[in-house]
VEXVEXDREN-527425 format. One line per 3 residues: their letters; for each residue x, y, z of C-alpha. Coordinates in Angstrom, 1 decimal. Each point is the difference from the previous one (the first is absolute). Layout:
BEGIN
A = X:Y:Z ~ ... .
***
This chain:
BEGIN
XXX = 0.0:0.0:0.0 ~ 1.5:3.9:-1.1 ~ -0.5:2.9:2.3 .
XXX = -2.8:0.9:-2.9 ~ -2.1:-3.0:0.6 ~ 0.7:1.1:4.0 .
XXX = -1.6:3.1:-0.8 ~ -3.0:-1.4:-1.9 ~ -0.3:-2.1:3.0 .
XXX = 0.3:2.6:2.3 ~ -2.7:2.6:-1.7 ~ -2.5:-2.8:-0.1 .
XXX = 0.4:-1.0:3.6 ~ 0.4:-3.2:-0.8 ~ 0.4:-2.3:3.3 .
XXX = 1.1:-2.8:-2.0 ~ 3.5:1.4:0.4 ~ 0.2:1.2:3.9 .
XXX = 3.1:-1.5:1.2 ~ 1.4:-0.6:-3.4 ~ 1.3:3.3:0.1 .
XXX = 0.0:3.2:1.5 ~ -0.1:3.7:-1.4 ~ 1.2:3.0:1.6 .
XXX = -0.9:3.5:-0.9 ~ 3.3:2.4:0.2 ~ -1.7:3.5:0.8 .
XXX = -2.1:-1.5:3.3 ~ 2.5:-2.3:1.0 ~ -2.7:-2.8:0.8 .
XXX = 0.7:-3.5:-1.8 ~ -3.7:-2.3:-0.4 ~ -1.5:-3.0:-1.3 .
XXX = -1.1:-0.2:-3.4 ~ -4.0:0.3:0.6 ~ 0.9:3.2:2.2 .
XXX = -3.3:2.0:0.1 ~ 1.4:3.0:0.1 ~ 0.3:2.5:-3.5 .
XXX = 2.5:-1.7:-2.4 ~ 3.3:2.3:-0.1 ~ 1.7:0.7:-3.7 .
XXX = 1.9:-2.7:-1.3 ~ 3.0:2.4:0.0 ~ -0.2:0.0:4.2 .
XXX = 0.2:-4.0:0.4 ~ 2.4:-2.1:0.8 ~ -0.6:-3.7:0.2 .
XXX = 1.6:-2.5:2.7 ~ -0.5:-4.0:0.3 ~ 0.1:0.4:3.6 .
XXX = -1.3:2.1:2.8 ~ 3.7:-0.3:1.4 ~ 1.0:1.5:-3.0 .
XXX = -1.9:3.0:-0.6 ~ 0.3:0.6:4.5 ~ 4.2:-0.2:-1.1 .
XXX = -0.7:2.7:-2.3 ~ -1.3:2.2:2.4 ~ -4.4:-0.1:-0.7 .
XXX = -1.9:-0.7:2.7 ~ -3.3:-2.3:0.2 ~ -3.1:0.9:-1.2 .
XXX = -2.1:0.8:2.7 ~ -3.6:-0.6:-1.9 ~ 1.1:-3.0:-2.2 .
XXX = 2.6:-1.4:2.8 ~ 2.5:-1.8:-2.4 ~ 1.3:-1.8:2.5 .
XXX = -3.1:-1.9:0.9 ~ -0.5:-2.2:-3.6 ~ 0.4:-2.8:-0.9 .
XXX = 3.1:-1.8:-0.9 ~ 0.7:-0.5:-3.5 ~ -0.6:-3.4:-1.2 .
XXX = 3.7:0.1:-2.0 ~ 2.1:-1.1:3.2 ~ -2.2:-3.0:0.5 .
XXX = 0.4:-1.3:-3.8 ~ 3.8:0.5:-0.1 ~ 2.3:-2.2:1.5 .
XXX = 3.5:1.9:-0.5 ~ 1.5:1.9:2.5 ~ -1.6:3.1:-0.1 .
XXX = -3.5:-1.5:0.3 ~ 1.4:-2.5:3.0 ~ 1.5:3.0:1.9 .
XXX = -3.1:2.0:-0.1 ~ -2.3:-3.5:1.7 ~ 3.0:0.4:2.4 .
XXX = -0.5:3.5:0.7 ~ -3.5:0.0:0.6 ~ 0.3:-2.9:2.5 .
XXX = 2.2:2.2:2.2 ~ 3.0:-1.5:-0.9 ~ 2.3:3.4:0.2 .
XXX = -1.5:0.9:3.2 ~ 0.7:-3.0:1.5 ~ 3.4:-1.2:-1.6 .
XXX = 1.5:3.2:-1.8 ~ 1.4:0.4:-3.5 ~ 2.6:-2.6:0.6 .
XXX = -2.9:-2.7:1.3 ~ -2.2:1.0:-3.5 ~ 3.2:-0.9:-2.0 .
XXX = 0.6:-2.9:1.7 ~ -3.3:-2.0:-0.2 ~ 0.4:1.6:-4.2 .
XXX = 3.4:-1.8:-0.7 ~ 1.3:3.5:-1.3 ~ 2.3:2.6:1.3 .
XXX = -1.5:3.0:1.6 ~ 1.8:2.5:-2.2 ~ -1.9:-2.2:-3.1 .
XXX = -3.3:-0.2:1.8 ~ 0.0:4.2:0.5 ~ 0.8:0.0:-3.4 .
XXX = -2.9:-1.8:-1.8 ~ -2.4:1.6:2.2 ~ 1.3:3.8:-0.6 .
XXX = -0.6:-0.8:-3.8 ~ -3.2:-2.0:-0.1 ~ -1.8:1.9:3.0 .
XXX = 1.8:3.0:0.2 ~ 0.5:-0.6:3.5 ~ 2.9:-2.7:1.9 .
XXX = -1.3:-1.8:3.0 ~ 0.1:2.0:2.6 ~ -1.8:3.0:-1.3 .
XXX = -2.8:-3.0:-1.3 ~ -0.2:-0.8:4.4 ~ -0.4:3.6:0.6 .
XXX = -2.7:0.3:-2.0 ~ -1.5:-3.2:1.3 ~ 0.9:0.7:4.1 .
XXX = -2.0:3.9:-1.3 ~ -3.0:-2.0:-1.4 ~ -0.5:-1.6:3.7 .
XXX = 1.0:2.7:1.9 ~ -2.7:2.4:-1.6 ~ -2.8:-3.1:0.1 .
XXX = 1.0:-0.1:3.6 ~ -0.4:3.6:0.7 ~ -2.8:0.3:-1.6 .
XXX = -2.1:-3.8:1.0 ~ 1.6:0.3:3.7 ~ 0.1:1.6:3.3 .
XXX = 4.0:-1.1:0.4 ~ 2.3:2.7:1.3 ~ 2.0:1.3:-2.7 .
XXX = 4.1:-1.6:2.0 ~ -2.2:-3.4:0.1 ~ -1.2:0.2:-3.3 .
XXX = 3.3:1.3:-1.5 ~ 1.9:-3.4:1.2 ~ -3.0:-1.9:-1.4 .
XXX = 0.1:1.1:-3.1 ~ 3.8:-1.0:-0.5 ~ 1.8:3.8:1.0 .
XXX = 2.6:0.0:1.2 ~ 0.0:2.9:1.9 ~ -2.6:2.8:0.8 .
XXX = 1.9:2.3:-1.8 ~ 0.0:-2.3:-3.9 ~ -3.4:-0.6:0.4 .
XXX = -0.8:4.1:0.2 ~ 1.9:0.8:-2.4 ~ -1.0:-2.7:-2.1 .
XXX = -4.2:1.1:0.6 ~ 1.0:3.5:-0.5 ~ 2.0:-0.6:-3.2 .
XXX = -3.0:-2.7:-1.3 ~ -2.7:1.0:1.2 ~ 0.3:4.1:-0.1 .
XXX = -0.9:-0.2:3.7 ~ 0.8:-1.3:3.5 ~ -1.2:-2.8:1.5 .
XXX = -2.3:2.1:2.1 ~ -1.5:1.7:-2.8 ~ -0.6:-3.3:-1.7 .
XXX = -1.7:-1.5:3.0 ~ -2.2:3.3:0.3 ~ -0.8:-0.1:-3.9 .
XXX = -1.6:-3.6:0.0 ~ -3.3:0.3:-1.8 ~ -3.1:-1.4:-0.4 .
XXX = 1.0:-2.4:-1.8 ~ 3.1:-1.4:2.5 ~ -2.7:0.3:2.5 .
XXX = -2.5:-2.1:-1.7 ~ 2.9:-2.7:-0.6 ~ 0.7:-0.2:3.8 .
XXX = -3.5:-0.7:0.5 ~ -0.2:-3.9:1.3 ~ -3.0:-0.8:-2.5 .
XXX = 0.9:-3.9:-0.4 ~ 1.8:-0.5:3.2 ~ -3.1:1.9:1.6 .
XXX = -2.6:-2.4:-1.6 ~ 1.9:-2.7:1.2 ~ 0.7:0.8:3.5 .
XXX = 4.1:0.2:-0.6 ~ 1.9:3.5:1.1 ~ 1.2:2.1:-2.8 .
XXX = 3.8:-0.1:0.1 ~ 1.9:1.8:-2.8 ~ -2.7:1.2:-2.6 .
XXX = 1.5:-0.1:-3.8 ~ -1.3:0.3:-3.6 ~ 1.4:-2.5:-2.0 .
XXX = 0.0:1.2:-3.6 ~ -0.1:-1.5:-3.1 ~ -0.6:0.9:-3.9 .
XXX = -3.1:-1.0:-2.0 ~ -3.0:-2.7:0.7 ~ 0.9:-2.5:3.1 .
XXX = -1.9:-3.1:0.2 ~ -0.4:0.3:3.8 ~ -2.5:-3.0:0.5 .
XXX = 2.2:-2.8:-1.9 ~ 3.1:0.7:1.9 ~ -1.8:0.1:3.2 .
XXX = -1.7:-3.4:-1.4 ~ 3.4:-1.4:-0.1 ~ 1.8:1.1:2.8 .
XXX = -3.3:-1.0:2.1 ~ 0.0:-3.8:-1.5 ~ 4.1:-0.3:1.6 .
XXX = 0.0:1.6:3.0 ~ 1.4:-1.5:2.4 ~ -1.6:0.2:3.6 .
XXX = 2.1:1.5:2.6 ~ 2.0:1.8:-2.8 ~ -2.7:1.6:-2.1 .
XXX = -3.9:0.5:0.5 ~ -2.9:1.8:-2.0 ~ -3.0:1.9:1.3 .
XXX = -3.1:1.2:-1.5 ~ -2.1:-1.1:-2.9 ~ 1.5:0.4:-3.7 .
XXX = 0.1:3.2:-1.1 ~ 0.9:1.3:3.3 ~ 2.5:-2.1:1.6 .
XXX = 3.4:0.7:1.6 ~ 2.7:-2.3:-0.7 ~ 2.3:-0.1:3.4 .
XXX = 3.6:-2.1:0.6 ~ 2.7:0.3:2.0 ~ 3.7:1.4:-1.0 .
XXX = 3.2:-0.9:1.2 ~ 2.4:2.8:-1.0 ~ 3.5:1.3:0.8 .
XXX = -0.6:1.5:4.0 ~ -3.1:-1.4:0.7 ~ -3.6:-1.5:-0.9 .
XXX = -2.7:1.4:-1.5 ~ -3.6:-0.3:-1.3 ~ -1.5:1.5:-3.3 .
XXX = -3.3:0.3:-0.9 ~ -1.1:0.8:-3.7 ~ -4.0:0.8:-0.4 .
XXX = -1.6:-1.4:-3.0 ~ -2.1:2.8:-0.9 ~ 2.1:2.7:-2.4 .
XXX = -0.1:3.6:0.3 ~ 0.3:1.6:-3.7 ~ 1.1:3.0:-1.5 .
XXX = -1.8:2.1:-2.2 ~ -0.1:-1.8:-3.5 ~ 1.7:2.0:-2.9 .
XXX = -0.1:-2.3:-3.2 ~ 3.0:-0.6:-2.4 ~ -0.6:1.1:-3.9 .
XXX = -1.5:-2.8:-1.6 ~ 2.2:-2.3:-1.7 ~ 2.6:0.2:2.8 .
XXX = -0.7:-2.9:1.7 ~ -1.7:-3.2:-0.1 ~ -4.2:0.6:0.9 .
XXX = 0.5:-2.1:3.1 ~ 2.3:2.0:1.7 ~ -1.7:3.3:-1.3 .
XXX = -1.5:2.3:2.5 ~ 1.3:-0.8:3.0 ~ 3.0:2.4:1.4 .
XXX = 0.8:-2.1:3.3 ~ -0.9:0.4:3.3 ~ 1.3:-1.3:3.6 .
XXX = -0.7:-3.1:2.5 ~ -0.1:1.5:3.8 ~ 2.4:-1.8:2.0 .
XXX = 0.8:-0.1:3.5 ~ 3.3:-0.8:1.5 ~ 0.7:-1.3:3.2 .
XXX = 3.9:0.1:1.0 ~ 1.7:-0.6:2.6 ~ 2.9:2.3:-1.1 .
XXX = -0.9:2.4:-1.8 ~ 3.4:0.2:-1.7 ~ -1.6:-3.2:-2.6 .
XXX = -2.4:2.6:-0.9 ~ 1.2:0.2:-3.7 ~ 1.2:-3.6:0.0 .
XXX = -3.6:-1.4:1.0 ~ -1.8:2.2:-2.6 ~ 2.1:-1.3:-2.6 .
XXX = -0.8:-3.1:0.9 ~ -3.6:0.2:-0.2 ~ 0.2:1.7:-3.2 .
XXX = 1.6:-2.7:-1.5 ~ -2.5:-2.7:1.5 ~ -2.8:2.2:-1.5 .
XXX = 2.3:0.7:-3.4 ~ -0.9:3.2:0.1 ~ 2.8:1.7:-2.1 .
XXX = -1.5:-2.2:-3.3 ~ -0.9:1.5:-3.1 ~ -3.2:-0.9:-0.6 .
XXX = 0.0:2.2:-3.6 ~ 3.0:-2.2:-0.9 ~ -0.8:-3.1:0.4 .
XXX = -3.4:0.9:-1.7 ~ 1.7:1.2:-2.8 ~ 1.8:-3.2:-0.3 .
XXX = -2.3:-2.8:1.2 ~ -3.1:1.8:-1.4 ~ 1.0:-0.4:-3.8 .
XXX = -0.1:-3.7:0.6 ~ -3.0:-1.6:-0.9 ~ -0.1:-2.2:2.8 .
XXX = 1.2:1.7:2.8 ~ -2.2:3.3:-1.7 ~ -2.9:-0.9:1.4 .
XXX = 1.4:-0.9:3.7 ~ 1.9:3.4:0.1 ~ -3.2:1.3:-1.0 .
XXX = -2.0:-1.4:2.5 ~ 2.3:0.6:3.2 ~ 1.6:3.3:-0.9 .
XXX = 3.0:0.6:2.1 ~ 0.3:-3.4:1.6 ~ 3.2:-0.3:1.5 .
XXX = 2.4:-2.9:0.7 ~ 0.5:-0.3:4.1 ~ 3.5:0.5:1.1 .
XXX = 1.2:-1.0:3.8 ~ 0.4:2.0:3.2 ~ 2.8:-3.2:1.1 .
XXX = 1.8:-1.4:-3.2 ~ 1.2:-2.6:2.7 ~ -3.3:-0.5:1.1 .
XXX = -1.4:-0.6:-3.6 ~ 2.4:-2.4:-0.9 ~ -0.2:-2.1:3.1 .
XXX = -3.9:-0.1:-0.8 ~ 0.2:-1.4:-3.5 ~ 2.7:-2.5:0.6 .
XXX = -2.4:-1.3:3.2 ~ -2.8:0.1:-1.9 ~ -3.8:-1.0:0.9 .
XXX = -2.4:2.4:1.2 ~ 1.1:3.0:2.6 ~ -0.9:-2.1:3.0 .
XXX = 3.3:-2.0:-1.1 ~ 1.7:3.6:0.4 ~ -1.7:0.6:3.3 .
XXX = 1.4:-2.9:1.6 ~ 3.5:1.1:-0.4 ~ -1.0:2.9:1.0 .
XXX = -1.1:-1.1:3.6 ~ 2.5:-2.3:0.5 ~ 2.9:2.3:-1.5 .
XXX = -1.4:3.5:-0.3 ~ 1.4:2.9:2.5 ~ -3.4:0.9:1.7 .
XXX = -0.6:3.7:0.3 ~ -0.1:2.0:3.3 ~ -3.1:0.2:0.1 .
XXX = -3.1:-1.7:-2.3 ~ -1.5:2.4:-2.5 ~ -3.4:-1.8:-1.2 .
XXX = 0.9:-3.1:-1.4 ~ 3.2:0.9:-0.8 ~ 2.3:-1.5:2.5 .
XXX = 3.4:-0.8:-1.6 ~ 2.8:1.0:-2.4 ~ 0.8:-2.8:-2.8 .
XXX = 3.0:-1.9:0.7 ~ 3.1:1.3:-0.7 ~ 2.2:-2.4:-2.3 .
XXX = 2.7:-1.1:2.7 ~ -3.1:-1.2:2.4 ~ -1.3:-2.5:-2.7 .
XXX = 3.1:-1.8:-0.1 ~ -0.7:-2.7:2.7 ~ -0.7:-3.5:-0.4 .
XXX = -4.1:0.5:0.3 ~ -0.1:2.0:-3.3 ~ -0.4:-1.7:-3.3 .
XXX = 3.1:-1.0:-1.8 ~ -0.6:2.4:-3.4 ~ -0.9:3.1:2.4 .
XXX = 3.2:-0.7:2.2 ~ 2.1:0.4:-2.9 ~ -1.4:2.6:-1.3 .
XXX = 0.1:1.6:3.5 ~ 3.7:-0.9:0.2 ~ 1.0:2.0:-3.6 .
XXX = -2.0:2.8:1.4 ~ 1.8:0.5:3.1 ~ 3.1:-0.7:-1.3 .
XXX = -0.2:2.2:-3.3 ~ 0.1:-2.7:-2.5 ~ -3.4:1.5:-0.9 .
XXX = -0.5:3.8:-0.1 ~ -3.6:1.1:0.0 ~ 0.4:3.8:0.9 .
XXX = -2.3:3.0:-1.7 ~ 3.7:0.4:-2.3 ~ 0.8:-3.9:-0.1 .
XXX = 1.5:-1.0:-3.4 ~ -3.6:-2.1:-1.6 ~ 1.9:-2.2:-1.9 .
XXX = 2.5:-1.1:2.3 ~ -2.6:-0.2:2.5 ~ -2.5:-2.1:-2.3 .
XXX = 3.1:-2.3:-1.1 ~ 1.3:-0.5:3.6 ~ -3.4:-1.0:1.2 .
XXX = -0.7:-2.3:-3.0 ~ 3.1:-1.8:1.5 ~ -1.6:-0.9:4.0 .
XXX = -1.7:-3.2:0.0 ~ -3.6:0.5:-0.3 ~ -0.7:3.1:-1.7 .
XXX = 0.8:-0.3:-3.7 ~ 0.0:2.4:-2.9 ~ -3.6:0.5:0.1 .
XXX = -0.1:0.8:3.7 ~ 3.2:1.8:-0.7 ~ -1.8:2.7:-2.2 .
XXX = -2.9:0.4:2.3 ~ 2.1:1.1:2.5 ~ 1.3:2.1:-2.2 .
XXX = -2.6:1.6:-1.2 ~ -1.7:0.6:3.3 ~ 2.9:0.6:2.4 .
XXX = 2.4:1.5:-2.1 ~ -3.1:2.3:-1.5 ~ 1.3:-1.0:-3.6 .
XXX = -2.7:1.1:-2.5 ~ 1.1:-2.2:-2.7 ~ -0.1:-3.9:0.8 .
XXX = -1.5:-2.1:-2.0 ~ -0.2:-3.8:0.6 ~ 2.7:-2.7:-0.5 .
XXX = -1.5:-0.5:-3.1 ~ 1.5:-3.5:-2.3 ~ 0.4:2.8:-3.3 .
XXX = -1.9:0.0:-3.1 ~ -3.3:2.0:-0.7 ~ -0.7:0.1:4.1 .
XXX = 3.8:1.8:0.6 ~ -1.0:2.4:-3.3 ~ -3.5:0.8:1.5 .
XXX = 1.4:0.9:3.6 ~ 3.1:2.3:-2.0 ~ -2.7:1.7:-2.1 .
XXX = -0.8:1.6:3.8 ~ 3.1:1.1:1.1 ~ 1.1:1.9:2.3 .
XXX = -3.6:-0.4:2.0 ~ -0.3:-4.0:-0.1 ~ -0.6:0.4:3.6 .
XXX = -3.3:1.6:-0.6 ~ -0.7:-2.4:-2.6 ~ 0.1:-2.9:2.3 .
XXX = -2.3:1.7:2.7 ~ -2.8:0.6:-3.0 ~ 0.1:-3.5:-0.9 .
XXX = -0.2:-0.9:3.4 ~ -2.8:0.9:0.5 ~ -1.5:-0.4:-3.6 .
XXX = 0.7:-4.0:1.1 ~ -2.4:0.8:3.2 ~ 1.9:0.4:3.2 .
XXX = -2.8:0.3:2.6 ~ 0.8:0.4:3.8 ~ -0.2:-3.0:2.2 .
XXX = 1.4:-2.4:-2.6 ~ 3.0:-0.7:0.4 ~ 2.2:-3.5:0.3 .
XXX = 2.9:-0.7:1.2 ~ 2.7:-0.3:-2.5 ~ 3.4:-0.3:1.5 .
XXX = 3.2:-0.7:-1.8 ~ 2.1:-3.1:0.7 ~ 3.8:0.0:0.2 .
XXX = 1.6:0.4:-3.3 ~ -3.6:-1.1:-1.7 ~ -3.1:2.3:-1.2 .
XXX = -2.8:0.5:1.7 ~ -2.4:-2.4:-0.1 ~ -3.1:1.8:-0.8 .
XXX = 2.3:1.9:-3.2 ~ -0.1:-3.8:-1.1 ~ -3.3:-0.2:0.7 .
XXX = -0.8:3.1:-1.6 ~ 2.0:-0.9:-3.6 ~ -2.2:-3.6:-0.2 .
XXX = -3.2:1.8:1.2 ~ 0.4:3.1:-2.9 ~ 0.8:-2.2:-2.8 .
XXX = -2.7:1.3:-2.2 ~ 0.4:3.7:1.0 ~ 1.4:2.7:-2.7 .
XXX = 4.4:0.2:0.7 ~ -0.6:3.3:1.6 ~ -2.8:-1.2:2.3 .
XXX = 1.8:-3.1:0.6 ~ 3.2:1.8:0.9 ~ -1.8:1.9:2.7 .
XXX = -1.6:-2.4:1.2 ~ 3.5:-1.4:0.6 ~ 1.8:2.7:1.3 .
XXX = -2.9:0.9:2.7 ~ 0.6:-3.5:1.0 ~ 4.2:0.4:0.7 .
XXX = 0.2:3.5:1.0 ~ -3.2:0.5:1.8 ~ -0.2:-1.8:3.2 .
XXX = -3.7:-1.0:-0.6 ~ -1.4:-0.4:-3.0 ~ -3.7:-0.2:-0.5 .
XXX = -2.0:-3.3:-0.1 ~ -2.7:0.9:-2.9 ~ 3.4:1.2:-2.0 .
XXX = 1.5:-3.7:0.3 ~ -2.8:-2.0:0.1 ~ -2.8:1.3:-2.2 .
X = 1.3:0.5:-2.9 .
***
């Protein structure tokens, strides 16, 4: 994209783009999203920046209507694998505020001069100006969602000192922290409002907005999260259409809880030009899930909400993979009928892949969880534990294939961090007894947030099918997942053996013998990467 398709972007408003880029206007000084409602300055007074980092390094300030630094993440860092999109998972997950430049070029296998480097050209910005932006971000949510004194709430948002994090407000923000707290509006106030945790009896904790860009298909991922939680770790309240999702976190100086409400709030629709995206994603210019976060630091503030968002894949683009997975006349209709479904990610990549490799239904889960789980201070509903931690599941009571995978975890055979290398992660695990290429890519695709796995397919017109939807096979998967009719409640069992498939993927290839390749293959891969496939899906057909 040139700086003149920026502009067109920018003088349509077009949300598609917030967090893709940034403009900033050089006679106010302010830098803003791309749908900024304000008047559209000349082209001649805009600068455009791939970062909010970058265009705070050059000296604008944020937006105070369109607040920049509240949008989504752009979708590019979770397709790309190299470097520059690994450091930037890294960064997010708090990796620079918890282990420094050096700890950042470590887990990246590059130097940290070549690391600064990369990111200066591609973002505009190294990775320590990209943390300051990010520690900014939760310092002015915390200002504005809490009652925190400012030294507390300087420390928790990754400061070092009183002193950085006023400058740093001032120099941002055009303000001090005191003016910010004074300036919250309606519309921070509204957000700290405990609406779901209020219907359901819970305290409010740490209000948030969780953004994202174009149409979300709330009720399917709440479907699915709902058919695997795990009691003790995760619950859901309310009927659909209004439920909250809750689970427990175990983060870097503490626990925590997070609760995500079904129920979206939108922004006022402004619809793209015709012809500029596919109908299914028209008309929809994104909106936020309220969220709720219960920490017991509040220094995993930033940490736990990138967590969620990547459990709710809420930096996707829906226009995208529309675009893409639209034109096809079999997915068309699908994409058609669940505009912006997204493909779930994971709040514990550990926890994910520990579940898939145990297989059977979440009660399975839930008795590791008892007999292994840390329990938390004190019960909060039904939640009562955090998930095992790899190096407690390595005892002679846990099954062989999740004791070696539990092993390569703890020991760093196995990386499965926000920045992890996917395929040496996908090949390492393909290696442990009991999980398998098939299994292998699941994990990959949902802990490891890839948005571009397709299934372990044996080549031929199925392989060329799946290619014809890259880079969003991820999304594919999910809308022929449920075109094959996943309902709640039926799930089996279909654990892996040592160094064999799963049964039910056997099963599964006998049972869809007279099934289309593409149907077949689904039916197939649901049966190795998803714990539990669904019995009408094996048996019926």
């Amino acid at each position: 994209m040139d700086d003149e398709t920026r502009y067109e972007a920018v003088t349509s408003r077009d949300a598609r783009f917030d967090g893709e880029f940034f403009f900033a206007v050089v006679t106010t000084g302010i830098y803003c999203r791309p749908s900024c409602p304000a008047v559209t300055p000349k082209r001649a007074n805009v600068r455009f920046y791939a970062s909010a980092a970058a265009a705070q390094g050059a000296g604008f300030r944020a937006c105070r209507r369109c607040r920049p630094d509240a949008v989504p993440g752009s979708a590019e860092w979770n397709v790309r694998a190299d470097l520059v999109g690994r450091a930037v998972r890294f960064i997010g997950d708090g990796v620079i505020d918890r282990e420094g430049v050096a700890g950042l070029a470590r887990r990246l296998g590059y130097s940290a001069r070549q690391v600064q480097r990369q990111l200066t050209a591609e973002l505009g910005a190294g990775p320590v100006a990209l943390a300051r932006a990010r520690r900014a971000h939760t310092a002015r949510l915390l200002l504005q969602t809490t009652g925190l004194p400012v030294t507390d709430l300087a420390f928790a948002s990754g400061f070092a000192s009183i002193r950085q994090f006023n400058d740093t407000m001032r120099e941002i923000y055009a303000s001090t922290p005191s003016e910010l707290r004074a300036a919250a509006g309606a519309r921070d106030k509204a957000a700290a409002a405990p609406s779901g945790a209020a219907r359901h009896g819970t305290p409010a904790g740490v209000p948030l907005r969780l953004a994202y860009r174009g149409p979300y298909a709330a009720a399917e991922i709440f479907d699915f999260l709902q058919e695997r939680a795990v009691p003790g770790v995760e619950e859901i309240r309310g009927a659909r259409g209004a439920r909250t999702y809750r689970r427990t976190l175990r983060l870097a100086h503490g626990s925590g809880v997070a609760e995500v409400d079904e129920h979206a709030g939108a922004r006022q629709p402004r619809r793209p030009r015709a012809g500029l995206v596919c109908p299914a994603a028209r008309g929809a210019d994104g909106g936020w899930l309220e969220c709720r976060l219960h920490l017991a630091d509040l220094r995993d503030l930033s940490t736990a909400v990138q967590r969620t968002r990547r459990l709710f894949d809420l930096d996707a683009d829906p226009f995208a993979v529309a675009e893409r997975l639209g034109a096809d006349p079999r997915l068309g209709p699908l994409v058609a009928a669940r505009a912006g479904l997204r493909s779930p990610g994971a709040a514990d990549p550990g926890e994910l892949a520990v579940r898939v490799v145990l297989g059977g239904p979440p009660e399975r889960a839930a008795e590791l969880v008892r007999a292994y789980g840390k329990p938390l201070d004190a019960a909060d509903g039904t939640l009562t534990h955090l998930f095992p931690e790899p190096a407690a599941l390595a005892g002679d009571g846990v099954p062989d294939a999740v004791r070696a995978l539990c092993a390569a975890l703890a020991d760093g055979a196995v990386l499965l961090d926000a920045g992890a290398d996917r395929d040496a992660a996908e090949h390492a695990l393909s290696a442990l007894p009991g999980v398998g290429p098939a299994a292998a890519a699941y994990i990959r695709m949902r802990a490891l947030g890839d948005p571009d796995v397709g299934p372990a397919a044996d080549g031929g017109r199925e392989a060329a099918s799946w290619d014809a939807w890259r880079p969003w096979r991820s999304y594919a998967f999910h809308h022929l997942r449920l075109a094959a009719g996943a309902r709640p409640h039926e799930d089996q069992p279909a654990a892996a053996t040592p160094a064999q498939e799963p049964a039910a993927s056997r099963q599964a290839d006998s049972s869809a013998s007279t099934l289309s390749p593409t149907d077949r293959m689904t039916v197939r891969v649901a049966a190795h990467a998803s714990p539990w496939l669904p019995s009408r899906v094996r048996s019926s057909r």
